[in-house]
C-alpha positions in Angstrom: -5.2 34.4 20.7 -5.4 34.4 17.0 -6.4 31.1 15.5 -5.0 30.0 11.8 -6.7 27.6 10.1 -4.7 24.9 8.2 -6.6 22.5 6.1 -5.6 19.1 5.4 -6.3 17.7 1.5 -5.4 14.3 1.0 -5.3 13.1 -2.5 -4.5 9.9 -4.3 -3.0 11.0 -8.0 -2.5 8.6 -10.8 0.2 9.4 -13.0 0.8 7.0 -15.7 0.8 3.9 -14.0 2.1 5.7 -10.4 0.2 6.1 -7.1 0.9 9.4 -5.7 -0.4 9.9 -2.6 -0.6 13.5 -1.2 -1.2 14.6 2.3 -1.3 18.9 2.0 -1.5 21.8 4.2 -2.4 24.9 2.8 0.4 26.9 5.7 3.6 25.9 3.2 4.6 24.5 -0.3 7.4 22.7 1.8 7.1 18.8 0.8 8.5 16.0 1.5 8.6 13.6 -1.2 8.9 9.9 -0.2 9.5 7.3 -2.5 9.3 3.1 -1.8 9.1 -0.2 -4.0 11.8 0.7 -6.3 13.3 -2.7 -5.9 10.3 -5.2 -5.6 12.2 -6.9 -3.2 13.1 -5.2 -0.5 9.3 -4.8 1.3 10.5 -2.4 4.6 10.3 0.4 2.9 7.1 0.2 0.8 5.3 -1.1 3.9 6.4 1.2 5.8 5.6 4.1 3.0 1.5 2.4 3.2 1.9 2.8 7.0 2.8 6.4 6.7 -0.4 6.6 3.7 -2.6 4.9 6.4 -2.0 6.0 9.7 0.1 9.6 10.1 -2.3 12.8 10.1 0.0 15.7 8.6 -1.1 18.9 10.5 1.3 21.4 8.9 3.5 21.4 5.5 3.1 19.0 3.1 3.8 15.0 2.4 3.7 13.3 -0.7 4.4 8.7 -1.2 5.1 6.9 -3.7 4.6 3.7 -2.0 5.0 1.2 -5.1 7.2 2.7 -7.6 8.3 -0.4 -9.2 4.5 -2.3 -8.5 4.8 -5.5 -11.3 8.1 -5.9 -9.9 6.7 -6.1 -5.7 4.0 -8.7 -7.3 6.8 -10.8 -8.3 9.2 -9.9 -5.1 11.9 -9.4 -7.2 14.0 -6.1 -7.6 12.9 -5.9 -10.9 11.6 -7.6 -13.9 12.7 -5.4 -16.4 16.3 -4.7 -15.1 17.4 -2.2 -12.0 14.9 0.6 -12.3 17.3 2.4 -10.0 19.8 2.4 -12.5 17.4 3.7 -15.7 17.6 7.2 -14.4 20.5 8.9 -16.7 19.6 7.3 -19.8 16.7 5.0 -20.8 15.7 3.5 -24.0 12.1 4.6 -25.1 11.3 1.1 -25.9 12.4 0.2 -21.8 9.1 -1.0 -19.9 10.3 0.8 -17.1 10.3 4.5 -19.8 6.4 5.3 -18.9 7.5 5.3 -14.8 10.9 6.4 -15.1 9.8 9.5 -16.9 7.1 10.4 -14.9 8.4 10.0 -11.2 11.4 12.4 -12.5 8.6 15.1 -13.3 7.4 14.8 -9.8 11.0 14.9 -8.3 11.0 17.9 -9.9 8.1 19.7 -9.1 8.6 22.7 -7.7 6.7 22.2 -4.1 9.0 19.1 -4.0 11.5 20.0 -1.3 13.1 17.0 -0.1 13.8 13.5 -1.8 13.7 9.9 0.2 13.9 6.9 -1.5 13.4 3.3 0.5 15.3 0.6 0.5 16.2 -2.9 2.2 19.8 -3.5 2.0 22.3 -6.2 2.7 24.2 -6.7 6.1 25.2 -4.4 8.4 26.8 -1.2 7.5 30.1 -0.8 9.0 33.7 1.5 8.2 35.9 -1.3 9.5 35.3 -4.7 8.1 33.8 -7.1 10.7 33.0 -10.2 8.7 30.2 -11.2 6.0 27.5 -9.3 7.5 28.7 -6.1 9.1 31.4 -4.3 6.5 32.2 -1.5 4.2 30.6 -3.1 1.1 27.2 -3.3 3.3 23.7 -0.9 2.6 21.8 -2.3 5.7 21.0 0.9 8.7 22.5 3.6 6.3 21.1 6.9 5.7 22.8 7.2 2.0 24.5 10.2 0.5 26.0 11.3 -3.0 27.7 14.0 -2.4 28.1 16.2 1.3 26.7 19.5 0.2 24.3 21.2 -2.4 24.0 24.8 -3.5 24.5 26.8 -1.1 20.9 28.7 -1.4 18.9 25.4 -1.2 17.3 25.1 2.0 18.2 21.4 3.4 21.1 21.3 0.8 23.7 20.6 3.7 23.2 16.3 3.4 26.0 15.5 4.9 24.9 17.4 8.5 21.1 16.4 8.2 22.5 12.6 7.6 24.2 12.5 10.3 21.7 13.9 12.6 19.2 11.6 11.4 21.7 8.9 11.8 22.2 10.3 15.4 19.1 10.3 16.8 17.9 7.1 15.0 20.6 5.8 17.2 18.9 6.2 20.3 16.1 4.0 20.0 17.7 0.9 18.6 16.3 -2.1 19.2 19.0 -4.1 19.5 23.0 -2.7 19.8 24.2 -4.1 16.6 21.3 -2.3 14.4 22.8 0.7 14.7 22.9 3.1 11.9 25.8 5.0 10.3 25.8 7.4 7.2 27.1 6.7 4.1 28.6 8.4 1.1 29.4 7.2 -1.7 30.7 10.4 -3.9 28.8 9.0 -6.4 30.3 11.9 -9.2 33.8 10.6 -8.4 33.8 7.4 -6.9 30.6 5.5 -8.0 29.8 5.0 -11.8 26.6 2.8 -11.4 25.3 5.5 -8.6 24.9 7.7 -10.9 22.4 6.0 -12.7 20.2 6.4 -9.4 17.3 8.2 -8.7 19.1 10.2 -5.7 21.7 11.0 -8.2 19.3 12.4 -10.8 17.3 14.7 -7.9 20.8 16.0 -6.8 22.2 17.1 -9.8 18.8 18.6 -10.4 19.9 20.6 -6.9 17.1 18.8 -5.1 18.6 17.1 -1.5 17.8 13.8 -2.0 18.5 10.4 0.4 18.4 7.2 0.5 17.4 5.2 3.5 18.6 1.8 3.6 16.9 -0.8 6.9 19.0 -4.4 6.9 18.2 -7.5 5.1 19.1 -9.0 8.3 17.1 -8.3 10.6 15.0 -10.8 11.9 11.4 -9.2 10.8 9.5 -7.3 8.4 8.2 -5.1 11.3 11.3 -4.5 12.2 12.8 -3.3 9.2 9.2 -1.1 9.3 10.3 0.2 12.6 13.8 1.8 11.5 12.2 3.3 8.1 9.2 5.1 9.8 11.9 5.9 12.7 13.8 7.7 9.7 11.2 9.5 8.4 9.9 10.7 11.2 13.4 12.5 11.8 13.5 14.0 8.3 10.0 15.6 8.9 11.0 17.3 12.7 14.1 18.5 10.5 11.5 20.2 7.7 9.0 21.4 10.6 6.3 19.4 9.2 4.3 18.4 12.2 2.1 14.7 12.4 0.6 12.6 14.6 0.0 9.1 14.5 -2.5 6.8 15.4 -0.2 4.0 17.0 2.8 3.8 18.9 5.2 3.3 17.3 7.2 -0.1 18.5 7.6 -3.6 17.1 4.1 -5.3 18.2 1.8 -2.1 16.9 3.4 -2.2 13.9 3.3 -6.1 13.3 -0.6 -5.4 14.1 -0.6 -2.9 11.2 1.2 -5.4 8.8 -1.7 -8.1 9.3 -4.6 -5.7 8.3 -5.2 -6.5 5.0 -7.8 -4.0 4.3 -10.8 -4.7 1.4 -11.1 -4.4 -2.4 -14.1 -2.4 -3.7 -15.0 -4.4 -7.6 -17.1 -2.3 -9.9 -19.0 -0.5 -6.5 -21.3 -3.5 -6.2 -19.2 -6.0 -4.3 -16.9 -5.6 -1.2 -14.3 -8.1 -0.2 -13.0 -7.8 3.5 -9.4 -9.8 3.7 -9.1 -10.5 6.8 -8.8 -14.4 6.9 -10.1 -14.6 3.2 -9.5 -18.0 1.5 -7.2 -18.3 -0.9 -9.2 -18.6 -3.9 -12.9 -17.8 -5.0 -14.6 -19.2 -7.4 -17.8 -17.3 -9.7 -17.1 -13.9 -8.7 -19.5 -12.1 -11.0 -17.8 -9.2 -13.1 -17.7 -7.4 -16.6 -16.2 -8.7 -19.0 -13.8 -6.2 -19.7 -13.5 -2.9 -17.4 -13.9 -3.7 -14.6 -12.8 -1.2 -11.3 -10.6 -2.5 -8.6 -10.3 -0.1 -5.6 -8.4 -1.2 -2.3 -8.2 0.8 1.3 -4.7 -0.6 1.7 -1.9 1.6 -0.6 -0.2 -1.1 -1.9 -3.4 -3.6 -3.3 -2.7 -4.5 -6.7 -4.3 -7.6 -9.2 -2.5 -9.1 -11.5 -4.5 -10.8 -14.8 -3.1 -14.1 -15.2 -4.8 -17.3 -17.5 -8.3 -15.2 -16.5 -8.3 -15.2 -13.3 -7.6 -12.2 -10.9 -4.5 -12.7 -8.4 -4.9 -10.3 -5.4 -2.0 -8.7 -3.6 -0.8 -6.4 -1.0 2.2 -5.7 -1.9 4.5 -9.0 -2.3 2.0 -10.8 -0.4 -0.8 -12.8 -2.5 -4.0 -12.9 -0.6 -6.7 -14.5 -2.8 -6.7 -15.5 -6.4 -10.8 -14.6 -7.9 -11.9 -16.8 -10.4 -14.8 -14.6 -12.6 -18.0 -15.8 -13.9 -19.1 -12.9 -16.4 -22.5 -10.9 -16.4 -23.4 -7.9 -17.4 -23.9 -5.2 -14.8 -27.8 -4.3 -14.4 -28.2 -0.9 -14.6 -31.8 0.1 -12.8 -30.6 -1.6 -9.4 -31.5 -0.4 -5.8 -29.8 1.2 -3.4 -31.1 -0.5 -0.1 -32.5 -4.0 0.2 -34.6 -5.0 3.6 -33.6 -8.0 5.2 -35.0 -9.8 8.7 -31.7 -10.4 10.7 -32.8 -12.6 13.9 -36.6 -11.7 13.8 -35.7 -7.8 12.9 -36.4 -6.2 9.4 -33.7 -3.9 8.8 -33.0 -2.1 5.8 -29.1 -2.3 4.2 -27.7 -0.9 1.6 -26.2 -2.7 -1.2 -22.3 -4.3 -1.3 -22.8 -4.6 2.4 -22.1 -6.6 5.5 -24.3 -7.9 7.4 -24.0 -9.9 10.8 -26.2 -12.7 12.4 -26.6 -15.0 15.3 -29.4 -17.5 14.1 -30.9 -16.5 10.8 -31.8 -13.9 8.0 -34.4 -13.8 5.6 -33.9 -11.0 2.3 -37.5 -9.7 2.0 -39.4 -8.9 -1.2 -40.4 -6.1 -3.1 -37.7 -5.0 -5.6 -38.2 -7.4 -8.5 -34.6 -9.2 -7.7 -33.4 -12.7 -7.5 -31.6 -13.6 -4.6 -28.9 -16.5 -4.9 -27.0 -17.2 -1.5 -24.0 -18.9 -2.4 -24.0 -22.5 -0.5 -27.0 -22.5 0.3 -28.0 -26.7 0.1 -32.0 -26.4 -0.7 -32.5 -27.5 -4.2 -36.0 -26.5 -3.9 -35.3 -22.3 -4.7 -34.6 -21.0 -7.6 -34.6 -17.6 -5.6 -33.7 -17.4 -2.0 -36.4 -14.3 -1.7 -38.2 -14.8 1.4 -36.3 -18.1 2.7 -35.1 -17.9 6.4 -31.4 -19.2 6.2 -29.2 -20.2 8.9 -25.8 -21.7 9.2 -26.3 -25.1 9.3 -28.1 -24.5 6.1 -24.8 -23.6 4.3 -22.2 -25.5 2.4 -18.5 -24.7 4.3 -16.9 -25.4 1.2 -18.5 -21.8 -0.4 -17.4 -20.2 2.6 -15.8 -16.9 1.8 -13.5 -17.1 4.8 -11.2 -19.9 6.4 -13.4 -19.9 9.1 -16.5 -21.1 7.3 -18.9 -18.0 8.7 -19.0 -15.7 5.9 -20.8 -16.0 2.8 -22.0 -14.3 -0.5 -25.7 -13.1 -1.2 -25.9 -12.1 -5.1 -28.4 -9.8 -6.5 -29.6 -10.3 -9.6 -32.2 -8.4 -12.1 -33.5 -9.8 -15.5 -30.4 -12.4 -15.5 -28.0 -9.1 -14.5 -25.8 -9.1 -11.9 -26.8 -5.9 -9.3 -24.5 -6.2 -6.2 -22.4 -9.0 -3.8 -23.3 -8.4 0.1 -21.5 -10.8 2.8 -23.3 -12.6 5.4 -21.2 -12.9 8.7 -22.6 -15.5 11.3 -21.1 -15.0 14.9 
């Protein structure tokens, strides 16, 4: 048996202001090239597109997401606060705020690995031929796997759209949830029929003769996960059609997926302090940072912060999950790497920006020339918590980190510089 080795590389690009995340084989330059959050507004398909970031393992052939084109606009939920980005792609004024993103995600639709386009939506209603009422008629986006035109040159490979629609449409049809979520294909002829279509991104990748699609999940239905659901169902067709094997780490239904949507990930500040935000309160007061400069890394794709009046407003995605208020301090720059700390009678050694986890008490030990302020601690008799055993009851709820009053802050600090943020958990 002859054994062939195919390594993954996954990469997280910045260009301009655009997350591109790339998940590469070295067995093909076939990619495909999924894009979400063009419209702020419609969150299926950029939760879905941090799903696939997250949780799909690409074992042959390549995948590249966008997951938050349009990311002021998500902050905001709205489709977009400089006008329809989806309709900026013909023409666009250099003096556009949408120029900068516009430009750049056209250079990677046109990369030359790039062999297949989707772009995420959330649409109205329920697609239907035949009108039906309000909700399911011809006018409707919602359960549509969107066209331009049926065919590209002939020498493209995946240029027939009209076929691979319709067999995406076809299978996706089998594993409805409910009856009336079913999905149909639609084309809208956009070079005859459809003036403001060809303003679209789609539009520009097909006339650039790169297939390109649009995948529109209802407005309608009745949850985020399941809008989730019928996106990653979609995509998982177009990849068995482009031979690019995956696996995932869930199955995929309704309740794994809603699991998925509720973990919140953390945010990494500067590489000195760690925010978990699972059950994080919804605003934090003192959080020592630079001035200016200061790095913001998240696990989850689509964590972004917003500057507003000072303060730092957290999101994922459309969701806001904590607003930090900063106190300002220069970063020390001789710090250490571990600190030792007695954790229910056991010295222990941790290293900085950590988590730690009690039942009854901790003490940080001396030795390293820091102060030590643990943030609701009630004492008024320490200056530095060094070498002071410190228990729950012992902690003001109110400086809680979490909702649940357990967690807490322990700040570093060295000749009046801040050094690192570690969290105490009590069980």
């Amino acid at each position: 048996m002859k054994l062939i080795l195919i390594t993954l590389i996954l990469m997280n690009y910045l260009y301009a202001d655009i997350q591109l995340i790339k998940k590469e084989n070295t067995d093909s330059n076939t990619t495909l090239l999924v894009i979400a959050g063009i419209h702020g507004d419609e969150p299926g398909g950029y939760f879905a597109s941090s799903i696939l970031s997250t949780h799909y393992n690409i074992t042959s052939k390549n995948l590249w997401i966008v997951p938050n084109l349009n990311k002021d606009s998500i902050q905001e939920d709205k489709r977009g606060i400089n006008g329809d980005m989806n309709r900026k792609f013909s023409t666009i004024e250099k003096h556009d705020k949408d120029e900068k993103i516009v430009t750049e995600i056209k250079k990677i639709i046109l990369s030359q690995n790039v062999s297949l386009v989707l772009n995420l939506h959330d649409g109205h209603g329920f697609y239907r031929k035949k009108d039906q009422g309000n909700i399911f008629n011809p006018n409707a986006w919602g359960q549509t796997c969107v066209i331009d035109q049926c065919k590209l040159d002939k020498n493209q490979p995946f240029g027939n759209l009209d076929t691979i629609a319709s067999s995406v449409k076809d299978n996706l049809n089998k594993k409805l949830l409910l009856e009336h979520h079913s999905f149909d294909v639609k084309n809208t002829n956009t070079k005859f029929d459809d003036e403001t279509m060809q303003l679209s991104l789609t539009y520009y990748a097909v006339t650039n003769n790169k297939p390109a699609f649009a995948i529109e999940s209802s407005k309608n239905l009745s949850s985020l996960s399941q809008k989730v659901f019928y996106q990653l169902l979609a995509i998982e067709e177009f990849m068995k059609i482009m031979d690019i094997s995956f696996s995932r780490n869930f199955e995929l239904n309704e309740v794994e997926i809603d699991k998925i949507l509720h973990e919140n990930g953390t945010l990494n500040i500067n590489n000195n302090i760690l925010l978990n935000f699972n059950d994080i309160k919804k605003s934090l007061s003192y959080i020592p940072i630079k001035s200016s400069g200061n790095r913001f890394d998240f696990s989850h794709p689509l964590g972004s912060v917003k500057r507003v009046n000072g303060d730092y407003i957290v999101y994922l995605g459309n969701k806001k999950i904590t607003t930090l208020k900063p106190q300002y301090f220069k970063i020390a720059k001789k710090c250490f790497e571990n600190f030792d700390v007695k954790i229910d009678g056991k010295v222990v050694s941790v290293p900085q920006a950590s988590d730690i986890f009690v039942n009854d008490d901790f003490r940080i030990m001396d030795g390293k020339g820091f102060r030590v302020n643990v943030i609701g601690f009630k004492s008024s008799k320490f200056t530095n918590e060094v070498g002071v055993d410190i228990n729950l009851m012992s902690l003001d709820k109110d400086f809680s980190v979490d909702e649940n009053n357990k967690v807490y802050r322990i700040e570093f600090y060295k000749d009046d510089e801040f050094c690192s943020m570690s969290m105490v958990h009590f069980k």
